[in-house]
N, C-alpha and C positions, 0 to 999 in steps of 0.2 A: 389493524395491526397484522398484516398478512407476511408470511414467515419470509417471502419470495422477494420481498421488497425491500428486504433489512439486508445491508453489508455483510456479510460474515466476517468478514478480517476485522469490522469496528466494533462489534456486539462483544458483551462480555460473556463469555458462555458459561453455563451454570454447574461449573463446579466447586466442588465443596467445600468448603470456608466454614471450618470447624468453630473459629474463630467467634461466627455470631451464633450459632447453636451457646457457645459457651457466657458469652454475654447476655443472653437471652435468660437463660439458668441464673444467672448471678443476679440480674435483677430481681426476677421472681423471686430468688430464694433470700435477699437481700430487703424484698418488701416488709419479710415475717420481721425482722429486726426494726423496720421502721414502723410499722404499726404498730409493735409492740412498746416501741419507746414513745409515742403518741399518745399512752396511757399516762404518764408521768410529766407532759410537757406543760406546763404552765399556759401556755397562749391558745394551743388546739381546742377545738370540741371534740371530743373523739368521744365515741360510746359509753364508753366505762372510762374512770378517773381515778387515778390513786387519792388517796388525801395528802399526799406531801407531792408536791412538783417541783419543775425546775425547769430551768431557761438555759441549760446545756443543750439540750436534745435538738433543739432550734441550729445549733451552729453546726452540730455535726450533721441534721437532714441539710442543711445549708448542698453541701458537698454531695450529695446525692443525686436531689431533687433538681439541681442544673443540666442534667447528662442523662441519667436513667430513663425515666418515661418517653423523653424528644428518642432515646436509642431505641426503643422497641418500635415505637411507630417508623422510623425511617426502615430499622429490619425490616418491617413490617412491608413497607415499600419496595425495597427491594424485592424482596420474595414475589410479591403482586404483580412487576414485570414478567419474572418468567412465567409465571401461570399464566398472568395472559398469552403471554405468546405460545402456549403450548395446549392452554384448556381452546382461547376464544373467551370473547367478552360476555357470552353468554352461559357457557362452560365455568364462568370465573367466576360469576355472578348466583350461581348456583352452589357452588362448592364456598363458600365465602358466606353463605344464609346456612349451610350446612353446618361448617364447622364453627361460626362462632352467633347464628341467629338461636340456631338449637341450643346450644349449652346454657346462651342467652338468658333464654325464656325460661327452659327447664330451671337453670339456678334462681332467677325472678320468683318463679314459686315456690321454691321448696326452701332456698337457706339463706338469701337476701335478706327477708323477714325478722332473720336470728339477732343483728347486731339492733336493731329498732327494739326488737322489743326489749334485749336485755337494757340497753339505756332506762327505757322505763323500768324495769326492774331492778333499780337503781334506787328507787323509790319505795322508804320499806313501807310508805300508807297503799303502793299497786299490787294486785293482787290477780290480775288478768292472767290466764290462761294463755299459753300460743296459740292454741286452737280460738281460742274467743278474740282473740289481736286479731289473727291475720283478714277477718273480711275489713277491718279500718284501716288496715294496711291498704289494701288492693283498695278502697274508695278514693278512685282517681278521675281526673279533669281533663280534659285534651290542651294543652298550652303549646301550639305551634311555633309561638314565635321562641321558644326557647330549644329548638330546633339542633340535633336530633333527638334532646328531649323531653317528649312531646305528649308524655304523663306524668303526671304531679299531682299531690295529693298531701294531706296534713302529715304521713307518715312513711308514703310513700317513697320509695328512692332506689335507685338502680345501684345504690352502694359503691364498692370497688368496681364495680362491673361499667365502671362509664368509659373504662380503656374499649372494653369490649363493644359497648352503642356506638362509640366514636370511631373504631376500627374499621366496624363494618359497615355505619354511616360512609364512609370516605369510600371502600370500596366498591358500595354499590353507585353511587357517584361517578367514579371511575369507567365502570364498565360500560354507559352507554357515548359517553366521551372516546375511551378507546375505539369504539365500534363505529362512528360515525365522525373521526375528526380524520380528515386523509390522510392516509398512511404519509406522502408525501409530504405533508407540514413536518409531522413529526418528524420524520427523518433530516428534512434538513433542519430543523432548528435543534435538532439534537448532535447534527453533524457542525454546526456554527458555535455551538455552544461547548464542544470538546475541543475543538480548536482553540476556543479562547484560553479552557484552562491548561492549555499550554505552556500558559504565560506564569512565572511564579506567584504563588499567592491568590491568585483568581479563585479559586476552587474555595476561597474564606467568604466570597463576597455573597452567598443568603446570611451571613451572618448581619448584614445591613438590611435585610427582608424582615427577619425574624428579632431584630432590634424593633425594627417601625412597628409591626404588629403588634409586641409586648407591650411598648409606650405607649401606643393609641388605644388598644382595645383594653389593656390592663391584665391582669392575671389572677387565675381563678383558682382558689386556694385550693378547694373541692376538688379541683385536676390534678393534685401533686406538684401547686403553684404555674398552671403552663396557661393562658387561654387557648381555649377549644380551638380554635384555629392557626393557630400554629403549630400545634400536630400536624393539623391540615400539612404546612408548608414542611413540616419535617417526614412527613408520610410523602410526599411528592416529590421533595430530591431525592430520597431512596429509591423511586420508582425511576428517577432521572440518572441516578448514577448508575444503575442496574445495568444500564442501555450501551454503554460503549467502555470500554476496558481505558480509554482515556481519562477518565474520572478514577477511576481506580490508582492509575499511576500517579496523578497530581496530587492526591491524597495521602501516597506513600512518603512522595516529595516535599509534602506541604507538611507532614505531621509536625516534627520539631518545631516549626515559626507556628501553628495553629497551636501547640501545649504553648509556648511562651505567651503569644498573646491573648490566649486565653486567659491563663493565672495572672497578667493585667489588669485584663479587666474586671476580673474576680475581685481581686487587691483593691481595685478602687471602688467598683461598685458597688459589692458589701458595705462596706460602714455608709456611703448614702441611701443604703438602703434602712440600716437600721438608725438611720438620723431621720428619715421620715417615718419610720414607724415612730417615732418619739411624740411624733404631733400630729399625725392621723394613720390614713390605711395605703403605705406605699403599694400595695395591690393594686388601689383605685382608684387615688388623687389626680389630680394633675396640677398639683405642683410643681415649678421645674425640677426640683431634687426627686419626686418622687419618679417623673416619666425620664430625666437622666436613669435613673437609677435601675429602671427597668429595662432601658434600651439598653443598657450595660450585661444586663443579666440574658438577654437575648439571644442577644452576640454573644456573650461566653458559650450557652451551650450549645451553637453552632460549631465554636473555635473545638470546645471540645470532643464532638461527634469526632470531627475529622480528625482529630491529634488520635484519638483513640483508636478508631479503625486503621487510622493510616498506618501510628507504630506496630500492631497487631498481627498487621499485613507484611511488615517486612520480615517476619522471624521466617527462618530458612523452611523451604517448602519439601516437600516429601517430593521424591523424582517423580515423573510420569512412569505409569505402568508399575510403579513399585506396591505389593499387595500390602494392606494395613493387616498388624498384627491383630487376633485376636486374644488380646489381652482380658484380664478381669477388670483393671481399669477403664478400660473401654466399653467395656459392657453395660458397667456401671455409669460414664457417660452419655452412652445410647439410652439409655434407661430414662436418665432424668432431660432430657434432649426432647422425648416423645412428650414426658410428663409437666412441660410447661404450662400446656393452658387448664387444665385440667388442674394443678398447683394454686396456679394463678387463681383459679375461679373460689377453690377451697379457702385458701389460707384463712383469708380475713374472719369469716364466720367463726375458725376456730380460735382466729386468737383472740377473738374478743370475749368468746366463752370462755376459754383458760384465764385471763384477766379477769373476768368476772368473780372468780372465786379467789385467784390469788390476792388481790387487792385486801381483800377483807384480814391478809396478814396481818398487818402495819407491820411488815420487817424491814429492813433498810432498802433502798431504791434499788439499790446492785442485786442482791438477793434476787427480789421481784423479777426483775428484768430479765435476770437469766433465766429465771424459773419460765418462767412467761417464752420466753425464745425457743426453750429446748422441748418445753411441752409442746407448745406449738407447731415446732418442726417435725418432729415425731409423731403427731396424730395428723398432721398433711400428709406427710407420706405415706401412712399406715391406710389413711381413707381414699388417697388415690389405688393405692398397693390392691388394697382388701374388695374396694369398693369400687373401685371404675372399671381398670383395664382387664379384670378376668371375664365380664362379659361383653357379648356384642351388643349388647342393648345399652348397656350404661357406658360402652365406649363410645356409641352415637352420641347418647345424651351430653355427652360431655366434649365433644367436638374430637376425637380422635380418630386416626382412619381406620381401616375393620382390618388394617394390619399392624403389626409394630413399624414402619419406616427401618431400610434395611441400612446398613452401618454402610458411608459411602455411596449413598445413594446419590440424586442429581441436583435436588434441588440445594441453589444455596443459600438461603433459610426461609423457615417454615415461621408464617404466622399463624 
């Protein structure tokens, strides 16, 4: 991927697209609500459990869990373009074990642990100590074929944090592929393939990729309903669209037919989906209703990446050379901009601890929930705020760079 050999006039060049800074935020901050409502769901496992549930919570993560997590991986693609082209595959490779192998591991020891055991402590005859849990936690097994992974154990789990294996699984994947496929393959089939989505509507057609994958391979609930490898294919167009300003523009083009046909296939696919949960596990059947149903859901959150991104993109853009204000809005967007992964890595562990105690109200589900939401959001922020970014140590630990990232900067988004 040498800089000399890319078009200039085709590249998209890496400025700043506030855009996915801010969806990026919205997800993360948008998890704390979904995890929190996973406490009350009738069909989940989730750690902690209300005693009254409900089968609302299911319809509204519906609308979520189509769009959200396939969006951070593809961000996430994007972003992996320009670092390549600017670190080097082995520059990329390095900063990529940095920022999310570190936090990785670090978080694997210390707060991963939290939600395992409060589940057990769930049970008023357990009486185990954190300190006395955690070496039955860590008693793990090497299990390769479940790949990237590749430790398992009775108690063992990588938690929320399988965004992060799977992130960084791909990325290092990436980097020796970049380094040794010729510059000139990729070039022209990136140049063959911008041409195409010249053409209207082309720029929909992974959503027939990320259909077949769902139906065949099935969908893993444990992922935020997506199979592990269709991130894959949602982390690769990101890195595919990065590459030439012509996907860009198809995308702006295509958005309004990508929202339509998307909310199509939603419309239909939904209830075949919840017709085969009526008579097994549309996750992992292969009944025709059940793998229709999932090639549907495929395809939708592909229709929806692009409808999202595309209309986002066309809202009026700031002139060139025009200086952005230093606002206190803005600051406070930079603020939480930096503070995603480190968010991300936090939340879960606390809302499962706030649940833990709130549960034992029995007050009405509304109550709970909010209470559950608002603690939650308040003691993430409070423990990113307090606890991570005032020092240089725990901003390594936690994957952040040893500066704040300046407002305006180059990159256009950070995974």
């Amino acid at each position: 991927m040498t800089a000399e050999r890319i078009d200039p006039s085709r590249v998209a060049h890496p400025t700043r697209r506030p855009e996915l800074d801010a969806i990026r935020a919205l997800v993360v901050v948008g998890l704390v609500f979904f995890h929190s409502a996973l406490v009350f769901d009738s069909r989940d496992d989730f750690y902690v459990k209300n005693a009254e549930t409900t089968d609302v919570t299911m319809i509204f993560a519906s609308l979520g869990v189509v769009w959200a997590m396939p969006m951070l991986f593809l961000i996430a693609g994007l972003g992996s373009w320009h670092s390549l082209r600017r670190r080097g595959p082995v520059g990329f490779a390095r900063e990529r074990v940095r920022r999310l192998g570190v936090p990785l591991l670090f978080a694997t020891v210390t707060i991963v642990p939290v939600p395992q055991w409060l589940r057990l402590r769930a049970d008023p005859d357990y009486h185990e100590s954190y300190l006395r849990f955690l070496p039955r936690f860590f008693d793990v097994r090497l299990a390769p074929a479940d790949f990237p992974f590749v430790l398992q154990g009775e108690h063992f789990e990588t938690g929320h944090l399988w965004f992060v294996v799977l992130l960084l699984a791909f990325s290092l994947l990436l980097a020796p592929v970049a380094r040794w496929l010729p510059a000139q393959w990729g070039s022209a089939l990136r140049d063959r393939t911008a041409e195409a989505v010249r053409h209207r509507g082309l720029v929909l057609l992974p959503a027939v990729a990320v259909g077949v994958v769902s139906a065949v391979l099935g969908l893993e609930e444990g992922f935020a309903a997506w199979h592990r490898w269709a991130y894959l294919l949602f982390f690769l167009c990101g890195f595919a669209l990065a590459a030439d300003e012509r996907f860009r523009t198809a995308m702006r083009r295509d958005a309004v037919l990508a929202a339509a046909l998307g909310l199509l296939l939603f419309a239909v696919g939904l209830p075949g989906f919840l017709a085969a949960g009526e008579s097994g596990d549309p996750f992992t059947d292969h009944t025709p209703l059940a793998i229709g149903a999932r090639a549907l859901y495929g395809a939708t959150g592909w229709c929806w990446l692009v409808a999202i991104l595309g209309l986002l993109d066309r809202r009026p853009r700031r002139p060139a050379g025009t200086a952005e204000r230093d606002t206190p809005g803005r600051r406070r967007y930079a603020y939480l901009s930096a503070a995603v992964l480190p968010l991300y890595v936090l939340h879960q562990p606390i809302v499962v601890a706030v649940a833990y105690g709130v549960v034992r109200w029995r007050a009405p589900i509304l109550v709970e929930y909010v209470v559950i939401v608002a603690a939650s959001l308040v003691l993430t922020v409070a423990a990113y705020d307090l606890l991570v970014r005032r020092t240089r140590v725990t901003r390594f630990l936690f994957g952040l760079r040893d500066q704040e990232p300046r407002r305006g900067g180059s990159d256009p988004a950070r995974s």
